[in-house]
C-alpha positions in Angstrom: 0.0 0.0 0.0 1.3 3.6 -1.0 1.4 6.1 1.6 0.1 9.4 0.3 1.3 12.8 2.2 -1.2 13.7 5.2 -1.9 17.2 3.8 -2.9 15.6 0.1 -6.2 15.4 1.7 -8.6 18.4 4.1 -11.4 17.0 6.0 -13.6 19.5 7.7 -16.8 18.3 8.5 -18.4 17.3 5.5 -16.2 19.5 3.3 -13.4 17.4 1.3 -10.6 19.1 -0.4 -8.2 17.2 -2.3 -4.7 18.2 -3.8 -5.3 18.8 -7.2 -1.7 17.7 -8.3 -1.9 14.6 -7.0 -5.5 13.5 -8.2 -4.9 14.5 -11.5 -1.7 12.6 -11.4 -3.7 9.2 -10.4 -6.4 10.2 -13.3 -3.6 10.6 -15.9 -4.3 14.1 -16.4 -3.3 18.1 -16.3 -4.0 20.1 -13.5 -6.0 21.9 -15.9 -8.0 19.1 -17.9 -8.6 17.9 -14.1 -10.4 21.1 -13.1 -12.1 21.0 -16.6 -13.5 17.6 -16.0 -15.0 18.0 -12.5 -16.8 20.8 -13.9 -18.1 19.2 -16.9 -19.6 16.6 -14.1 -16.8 14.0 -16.0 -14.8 13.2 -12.2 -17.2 11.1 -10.0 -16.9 10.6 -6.6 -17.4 8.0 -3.7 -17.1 8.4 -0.3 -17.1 5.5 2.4 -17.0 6.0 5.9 -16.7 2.8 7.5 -18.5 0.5 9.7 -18.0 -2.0 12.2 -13.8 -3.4 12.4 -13.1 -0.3 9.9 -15.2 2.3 12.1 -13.3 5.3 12.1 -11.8 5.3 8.5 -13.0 6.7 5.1 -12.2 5.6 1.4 -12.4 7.8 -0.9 -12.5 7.0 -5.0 -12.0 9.3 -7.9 -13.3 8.2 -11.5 -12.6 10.0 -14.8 -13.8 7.8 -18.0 -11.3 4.0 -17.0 -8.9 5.5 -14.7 -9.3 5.0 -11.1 -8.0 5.9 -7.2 -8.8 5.3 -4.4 -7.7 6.5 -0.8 -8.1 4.9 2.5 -8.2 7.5 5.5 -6.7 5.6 8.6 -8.5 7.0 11.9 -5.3 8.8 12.5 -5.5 10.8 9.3 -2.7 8.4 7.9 -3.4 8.4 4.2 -2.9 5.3 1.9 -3.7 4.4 -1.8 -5.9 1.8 -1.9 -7.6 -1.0 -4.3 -11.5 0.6 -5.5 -14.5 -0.8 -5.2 -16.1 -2.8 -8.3 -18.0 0.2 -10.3 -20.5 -1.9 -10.8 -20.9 -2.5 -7.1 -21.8 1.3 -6.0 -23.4 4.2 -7.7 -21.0 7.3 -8.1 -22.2 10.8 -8.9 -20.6 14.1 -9.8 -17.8 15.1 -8.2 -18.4 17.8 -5.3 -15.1 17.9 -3.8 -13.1 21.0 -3.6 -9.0 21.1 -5.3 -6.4 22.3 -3.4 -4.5 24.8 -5.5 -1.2 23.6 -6.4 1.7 25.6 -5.0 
């Protein structure tokens, strides 16, 4: 499992901001075709909090066309890259997430 930087990630509440550099890296895109994407509705998002024995963490997956990431939020705001969920196996919608401005 890849550990992502802490700070690729802001959770405030229910208000998710995510480095833009390194999503659109994952996605296989420019900063800018990244930004261009989300608002054309083309980046969809899941989030997972989770239940039970993973109470306390959070995945969260990016889509754009094939590509794919995902990121698992330990409890202690450790940040991993992690293997997605089946797209088949949960609707997705249009990405509401926030980019953190590169630089």
């Amino acid at each position: 499992m890849t550990t992502l930087p802490i700070d690729s990630i802001e959770i405030n509440d229910d208000d998710i901001v995510v480095n833009a550099e390194l999503l659109a890296t994952c996605l296989d895109l420019s900063v800018a075709s990244l930004r261009s994407a989300m608002s054309a509705g083309d980046v969809r998002t899941l989030v997972e909090n989770g239940e039970g024995e993973d109470l306390g963490r959070m995945r969260l997956t990016f889509r754009y066309k094939e590509m794919q990431f995902s990121i698992l939020r330990e409890p202690d705001g450790q940040l991993h890259e992690t293997r997605s969920p089946s797209p088949e196996l949960r609707s997705i919608r249009p990405s509401i997430m926030k980019l953190i401005e590169p630089g």
